[in-house]
PyMOL CGO cylinders between C-alpha atoms (Angstrom):
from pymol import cmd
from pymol.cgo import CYLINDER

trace = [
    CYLINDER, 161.35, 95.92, 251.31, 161.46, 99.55, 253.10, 0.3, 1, 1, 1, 1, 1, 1,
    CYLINDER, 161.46, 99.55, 253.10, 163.22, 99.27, 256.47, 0.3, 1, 1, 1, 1, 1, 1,
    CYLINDER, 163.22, 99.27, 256.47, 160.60, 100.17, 258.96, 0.3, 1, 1, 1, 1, 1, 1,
    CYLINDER, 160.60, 100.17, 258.96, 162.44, 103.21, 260.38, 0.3, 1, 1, 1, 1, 1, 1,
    CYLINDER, 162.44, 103.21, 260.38, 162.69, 104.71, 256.83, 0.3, 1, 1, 1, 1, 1, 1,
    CYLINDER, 162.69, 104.71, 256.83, 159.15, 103.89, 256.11, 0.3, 1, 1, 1, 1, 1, 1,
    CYLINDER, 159.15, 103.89, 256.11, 157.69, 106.58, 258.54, 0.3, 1, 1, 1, 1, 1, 1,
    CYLINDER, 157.69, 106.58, 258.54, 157.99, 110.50, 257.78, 0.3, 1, 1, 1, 1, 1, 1,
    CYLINDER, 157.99, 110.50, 257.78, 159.75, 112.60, 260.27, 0.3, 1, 1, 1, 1, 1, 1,
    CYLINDER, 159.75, 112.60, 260.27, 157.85, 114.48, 261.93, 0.3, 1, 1, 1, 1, 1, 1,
    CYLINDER, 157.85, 114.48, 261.93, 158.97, 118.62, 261.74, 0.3, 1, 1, 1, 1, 1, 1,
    CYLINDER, 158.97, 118.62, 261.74, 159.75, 120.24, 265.10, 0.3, 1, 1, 1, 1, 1, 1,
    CYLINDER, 159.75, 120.24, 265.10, 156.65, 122.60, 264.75, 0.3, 1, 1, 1, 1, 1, 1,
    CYLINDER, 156.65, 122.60, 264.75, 152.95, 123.37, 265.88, 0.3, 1, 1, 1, 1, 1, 1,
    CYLINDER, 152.95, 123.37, 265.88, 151.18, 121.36, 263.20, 0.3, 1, 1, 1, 1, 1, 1,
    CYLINDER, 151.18, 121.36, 263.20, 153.30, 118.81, 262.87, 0.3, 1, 1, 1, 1, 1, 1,
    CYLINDER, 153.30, 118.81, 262.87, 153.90, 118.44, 259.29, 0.3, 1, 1, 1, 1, 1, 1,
    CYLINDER, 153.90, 118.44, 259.29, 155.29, 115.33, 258.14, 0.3, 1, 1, 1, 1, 1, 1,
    CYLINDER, 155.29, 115.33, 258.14, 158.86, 115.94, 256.02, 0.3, 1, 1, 1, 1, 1, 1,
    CYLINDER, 158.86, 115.94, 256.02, 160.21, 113.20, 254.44, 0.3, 1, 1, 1, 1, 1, 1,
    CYLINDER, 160.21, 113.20, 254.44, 163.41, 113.33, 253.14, 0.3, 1, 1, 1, 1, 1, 1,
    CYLINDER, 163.41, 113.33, 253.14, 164.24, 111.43, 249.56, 0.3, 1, 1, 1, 1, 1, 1,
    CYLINDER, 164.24, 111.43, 249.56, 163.83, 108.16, 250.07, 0.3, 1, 1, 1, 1, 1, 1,
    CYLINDER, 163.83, 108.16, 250.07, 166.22, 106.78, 247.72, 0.3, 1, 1, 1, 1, 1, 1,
    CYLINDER, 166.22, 106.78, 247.72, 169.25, 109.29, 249.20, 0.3, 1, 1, 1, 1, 1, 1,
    CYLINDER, 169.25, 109.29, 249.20, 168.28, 107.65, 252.53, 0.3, 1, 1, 1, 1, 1, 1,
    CYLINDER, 168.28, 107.65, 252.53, 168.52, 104.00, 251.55, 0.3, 1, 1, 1, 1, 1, 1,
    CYLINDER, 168.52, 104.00, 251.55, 171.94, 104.66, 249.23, 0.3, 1, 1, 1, 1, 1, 1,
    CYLINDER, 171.94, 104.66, 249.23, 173.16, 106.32, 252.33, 0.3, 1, 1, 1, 1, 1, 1,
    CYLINDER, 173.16, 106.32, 252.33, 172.55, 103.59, 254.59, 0.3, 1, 1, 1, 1, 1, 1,
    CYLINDER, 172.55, 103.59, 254.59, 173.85, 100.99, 251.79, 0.3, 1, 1, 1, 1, 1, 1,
    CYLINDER, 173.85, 100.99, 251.79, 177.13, 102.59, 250.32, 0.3, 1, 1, 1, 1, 1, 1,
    CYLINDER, 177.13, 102.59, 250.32, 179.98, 101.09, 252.09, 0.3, 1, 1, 1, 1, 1, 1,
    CYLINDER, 179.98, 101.09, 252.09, 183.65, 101.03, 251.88, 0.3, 1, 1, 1, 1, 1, 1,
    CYLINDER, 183.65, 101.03, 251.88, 185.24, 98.16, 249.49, 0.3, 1, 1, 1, 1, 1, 1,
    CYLINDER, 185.24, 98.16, 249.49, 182.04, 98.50, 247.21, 0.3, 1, 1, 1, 1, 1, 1,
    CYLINDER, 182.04, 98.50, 247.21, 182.90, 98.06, 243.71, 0.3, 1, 1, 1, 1, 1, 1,
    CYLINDER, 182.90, 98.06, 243.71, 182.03, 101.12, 241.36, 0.3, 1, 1, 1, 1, 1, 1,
    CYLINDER, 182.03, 101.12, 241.36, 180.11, 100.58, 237.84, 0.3, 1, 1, 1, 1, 1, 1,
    CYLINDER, 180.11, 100.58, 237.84, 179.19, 102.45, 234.82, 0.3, 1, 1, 1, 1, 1, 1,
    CYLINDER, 179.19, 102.45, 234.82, 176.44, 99.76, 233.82, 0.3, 1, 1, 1, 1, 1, 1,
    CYLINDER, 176.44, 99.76, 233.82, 175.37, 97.42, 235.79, 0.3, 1, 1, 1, 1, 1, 1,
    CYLINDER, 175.37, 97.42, 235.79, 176.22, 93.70, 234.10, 0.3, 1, 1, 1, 1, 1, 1,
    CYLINDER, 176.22, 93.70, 234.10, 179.48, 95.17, 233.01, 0.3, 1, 1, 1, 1, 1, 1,
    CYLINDER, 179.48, 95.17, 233.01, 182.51, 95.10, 234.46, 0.3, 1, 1, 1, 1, 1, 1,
    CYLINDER, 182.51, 95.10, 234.46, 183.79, 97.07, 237.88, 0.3, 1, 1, 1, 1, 1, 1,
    CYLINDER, 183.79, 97.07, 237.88, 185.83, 100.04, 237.36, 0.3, 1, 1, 1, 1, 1, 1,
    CYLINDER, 185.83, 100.04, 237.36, 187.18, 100.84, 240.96, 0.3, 1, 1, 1, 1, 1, 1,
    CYLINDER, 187.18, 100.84, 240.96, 185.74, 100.94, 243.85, 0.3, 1, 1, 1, 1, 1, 1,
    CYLINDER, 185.74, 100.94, 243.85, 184.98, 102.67, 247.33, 0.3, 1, 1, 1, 1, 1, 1,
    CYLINDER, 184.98, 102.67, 247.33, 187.93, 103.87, 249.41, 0.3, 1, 1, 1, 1, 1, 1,
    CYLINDER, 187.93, 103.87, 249.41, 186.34, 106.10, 252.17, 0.3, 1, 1, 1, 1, 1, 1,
    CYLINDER, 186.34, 106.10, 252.17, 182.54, 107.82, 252.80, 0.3, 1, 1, 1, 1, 1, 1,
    CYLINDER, 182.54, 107.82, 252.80, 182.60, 111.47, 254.02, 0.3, 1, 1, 1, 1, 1, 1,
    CYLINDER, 182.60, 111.47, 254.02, 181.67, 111.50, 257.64, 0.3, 1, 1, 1, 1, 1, 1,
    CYLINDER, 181.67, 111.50, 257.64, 178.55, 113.30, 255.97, 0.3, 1, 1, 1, 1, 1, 1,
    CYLINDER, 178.55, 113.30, 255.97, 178.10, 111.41, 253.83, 0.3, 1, 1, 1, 1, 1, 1,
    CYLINDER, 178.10, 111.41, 253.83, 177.38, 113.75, 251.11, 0.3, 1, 1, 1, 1, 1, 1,
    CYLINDER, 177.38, 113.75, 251.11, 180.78, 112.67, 249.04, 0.3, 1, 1, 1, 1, 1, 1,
    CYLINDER, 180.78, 112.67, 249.04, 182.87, 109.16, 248.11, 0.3, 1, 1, 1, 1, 1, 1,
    CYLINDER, 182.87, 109.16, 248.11, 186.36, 108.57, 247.59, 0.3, 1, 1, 1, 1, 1, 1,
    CYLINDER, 186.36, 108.57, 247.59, 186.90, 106.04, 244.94, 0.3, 1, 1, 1, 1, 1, 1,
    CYLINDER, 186.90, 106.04, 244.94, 189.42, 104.36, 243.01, 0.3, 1, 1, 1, 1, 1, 1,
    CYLINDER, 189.42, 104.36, 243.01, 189.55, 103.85, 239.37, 0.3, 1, 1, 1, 1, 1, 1,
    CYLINDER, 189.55, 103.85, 239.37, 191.52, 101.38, 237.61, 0.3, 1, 1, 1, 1, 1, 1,
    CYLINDER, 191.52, 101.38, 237.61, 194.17, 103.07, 235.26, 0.3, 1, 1, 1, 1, 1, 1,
    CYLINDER, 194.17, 103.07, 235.26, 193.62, 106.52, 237.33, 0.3, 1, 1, 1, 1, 1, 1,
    CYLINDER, 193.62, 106.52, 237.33, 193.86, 106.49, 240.83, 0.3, 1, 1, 1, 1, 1, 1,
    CYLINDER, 193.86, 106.49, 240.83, 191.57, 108.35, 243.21, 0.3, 1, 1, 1, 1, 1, 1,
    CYLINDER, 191.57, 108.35, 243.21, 188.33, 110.63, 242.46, 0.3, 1, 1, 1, 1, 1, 1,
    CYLINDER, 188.33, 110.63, 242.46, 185.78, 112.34, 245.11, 0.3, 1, 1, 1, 1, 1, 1,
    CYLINDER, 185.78, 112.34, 245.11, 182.26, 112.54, 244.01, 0.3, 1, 1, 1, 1, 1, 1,
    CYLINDER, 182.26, 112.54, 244.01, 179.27, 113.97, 245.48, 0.3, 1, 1, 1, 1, 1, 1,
    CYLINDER, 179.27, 113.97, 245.48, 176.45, 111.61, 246.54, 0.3, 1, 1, 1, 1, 1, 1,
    CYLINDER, 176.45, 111.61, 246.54, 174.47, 112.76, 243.86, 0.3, 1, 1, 1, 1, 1, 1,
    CYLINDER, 174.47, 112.76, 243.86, 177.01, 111.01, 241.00, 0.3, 1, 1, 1, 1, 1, 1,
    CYLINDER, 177.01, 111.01, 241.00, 175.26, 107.46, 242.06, 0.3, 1, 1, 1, 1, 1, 1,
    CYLINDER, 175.26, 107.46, 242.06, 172.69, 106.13, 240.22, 0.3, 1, 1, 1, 1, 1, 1,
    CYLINDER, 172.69, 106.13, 240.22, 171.86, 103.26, 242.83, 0.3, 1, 1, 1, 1, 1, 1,
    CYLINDER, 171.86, 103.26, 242.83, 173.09, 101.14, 245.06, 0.3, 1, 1, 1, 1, 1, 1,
    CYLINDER, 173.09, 101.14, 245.06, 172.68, 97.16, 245.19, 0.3, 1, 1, 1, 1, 1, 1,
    CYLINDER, 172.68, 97.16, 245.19, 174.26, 93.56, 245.67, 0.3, 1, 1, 1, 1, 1, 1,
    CYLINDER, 174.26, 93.56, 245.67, 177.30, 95.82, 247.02, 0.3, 1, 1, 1, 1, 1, 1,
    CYLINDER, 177.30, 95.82, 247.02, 177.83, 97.67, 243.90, 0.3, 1, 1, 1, 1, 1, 1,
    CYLINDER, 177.83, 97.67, 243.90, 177.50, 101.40, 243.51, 0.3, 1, 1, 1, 1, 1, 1,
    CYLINDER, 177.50, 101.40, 243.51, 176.02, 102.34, 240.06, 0.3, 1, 1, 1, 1, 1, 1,
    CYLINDER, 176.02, 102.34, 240.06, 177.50, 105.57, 238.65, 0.3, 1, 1, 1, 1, 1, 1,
    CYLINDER, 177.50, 105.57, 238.65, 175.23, 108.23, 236.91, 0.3, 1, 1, 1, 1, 1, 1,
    CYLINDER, 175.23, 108.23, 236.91, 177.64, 109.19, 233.85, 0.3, 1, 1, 1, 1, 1, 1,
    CYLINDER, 177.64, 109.19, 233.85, 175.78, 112.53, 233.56, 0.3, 1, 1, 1, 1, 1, 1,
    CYLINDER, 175.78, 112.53, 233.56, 176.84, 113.66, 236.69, 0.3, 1, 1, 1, 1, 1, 1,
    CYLINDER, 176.84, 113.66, 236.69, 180.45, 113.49, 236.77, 0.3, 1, 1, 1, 1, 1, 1,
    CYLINDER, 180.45, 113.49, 236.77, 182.90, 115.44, 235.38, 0.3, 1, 1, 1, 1, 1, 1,
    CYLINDER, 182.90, 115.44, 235.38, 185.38, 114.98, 232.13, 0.3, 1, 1, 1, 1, 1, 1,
    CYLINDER, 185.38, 114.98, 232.13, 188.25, 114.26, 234.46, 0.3, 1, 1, 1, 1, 1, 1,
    CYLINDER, 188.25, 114.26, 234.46, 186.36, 111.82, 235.79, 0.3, 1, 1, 1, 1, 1, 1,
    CYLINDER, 186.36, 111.82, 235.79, 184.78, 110.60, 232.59, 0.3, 1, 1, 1, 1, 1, 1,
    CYLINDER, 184.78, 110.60, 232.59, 188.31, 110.46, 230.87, 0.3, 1, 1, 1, 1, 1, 1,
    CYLINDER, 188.31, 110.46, 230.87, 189.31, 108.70, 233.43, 0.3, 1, 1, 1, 1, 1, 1,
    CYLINDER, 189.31, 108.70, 233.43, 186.30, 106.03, 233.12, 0.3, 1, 1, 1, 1, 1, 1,
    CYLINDER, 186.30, 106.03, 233.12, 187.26, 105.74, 229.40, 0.3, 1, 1, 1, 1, 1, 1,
    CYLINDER, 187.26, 105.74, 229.40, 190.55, 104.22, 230.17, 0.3, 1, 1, 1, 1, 1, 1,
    CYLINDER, 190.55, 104.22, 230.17, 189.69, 102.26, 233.25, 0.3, 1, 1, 1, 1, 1, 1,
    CYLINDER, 189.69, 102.26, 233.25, 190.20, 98.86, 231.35, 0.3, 1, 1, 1, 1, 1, 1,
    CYLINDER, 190.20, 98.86, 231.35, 193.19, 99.85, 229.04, 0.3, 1, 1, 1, 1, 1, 1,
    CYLINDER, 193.19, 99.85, 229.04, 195.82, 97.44, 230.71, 0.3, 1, 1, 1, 1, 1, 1,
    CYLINDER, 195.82, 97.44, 230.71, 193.20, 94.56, 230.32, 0.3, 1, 1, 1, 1, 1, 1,
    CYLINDER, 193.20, 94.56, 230.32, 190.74, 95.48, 227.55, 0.3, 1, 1, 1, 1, 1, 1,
    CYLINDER, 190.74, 95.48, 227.55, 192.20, 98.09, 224.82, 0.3, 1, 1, 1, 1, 1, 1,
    CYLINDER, 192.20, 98.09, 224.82, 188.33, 97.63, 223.19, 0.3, 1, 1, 1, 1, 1, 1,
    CYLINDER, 188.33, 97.63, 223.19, 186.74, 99.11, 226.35, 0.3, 1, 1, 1, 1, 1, 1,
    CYLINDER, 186.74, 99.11, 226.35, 184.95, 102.32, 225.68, 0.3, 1, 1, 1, 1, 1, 1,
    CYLINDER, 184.95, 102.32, 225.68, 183.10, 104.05, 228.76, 0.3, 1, 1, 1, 1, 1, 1,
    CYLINDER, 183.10, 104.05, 228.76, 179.28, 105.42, 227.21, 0.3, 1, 1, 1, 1, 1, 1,
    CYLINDER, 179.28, 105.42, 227.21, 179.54, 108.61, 226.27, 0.3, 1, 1, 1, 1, 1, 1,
    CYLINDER, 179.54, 108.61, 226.27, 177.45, 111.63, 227.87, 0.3, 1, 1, 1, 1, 1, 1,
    CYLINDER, 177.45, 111.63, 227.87, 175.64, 114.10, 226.12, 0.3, 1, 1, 1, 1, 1, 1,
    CYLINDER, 175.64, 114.10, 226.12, 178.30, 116.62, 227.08, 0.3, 1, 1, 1, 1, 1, 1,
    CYLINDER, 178.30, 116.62, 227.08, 180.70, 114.77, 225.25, 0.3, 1, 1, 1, 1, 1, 1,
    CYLINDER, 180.70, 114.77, 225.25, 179.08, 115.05, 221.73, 0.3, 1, 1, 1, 1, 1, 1,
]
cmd.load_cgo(trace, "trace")
């Protein structure tokens, strides 16, 4: 369900007052993302970090990966947010980052391969 205040457009500061609404889904992951969230590749797999801080924008996320220590992404690297678990979108992050995926489970699981991107073919 659509919290009602995210439900109606906002209305632009003009004569006609045309409706602008702003991405939906940036405006619910924004509201959802908090610190402590763990961080996925997949969802039904295993956490690979999690959230340390939230810009006071909002537009980026400090999180933690197992094996690799701390990464900043922009918003736009989640997939989705749910069940207090931020989904990762694998296309949109770096190598570094994407290395750093591939040996998040290392100390625990030396079979553990992170999905590999189109870039990395």
């Amino acid at each position: 369900m659509i919290p009602r205040d995210l439900a109606r457009p906002i209305l632009a500061p003009c004569s006609t007052n045309t409706p602008i609404i702003p991405p939906l889904v940036d405006r619910i992951m924004h509201e959802q993302i908090d610190v402590g969230f763990m961080v996925f590749v997949r969802d039904g797999e295993e956490g690979v970090g999690s959230v340390r801080e939230i810009s006071h924008d909002r537009s980026e996320l400090l999180v933690y990966i197992e094996n690799a220590g701390d990464f900043t992404l922009p918003h736009s690297a989640v997939r989705s947010v749910h069940s207090g678990k931020v989904m990762l979108d694998i296309e949109r992050l770096d190598l570094r980052l994407r290395n750093a995926l591939r040996h998040a489970r290392d100390s625990e699981d030396p079979a553990y391969v992170a999905p590999a991107s189109e870039e990395d073919d």
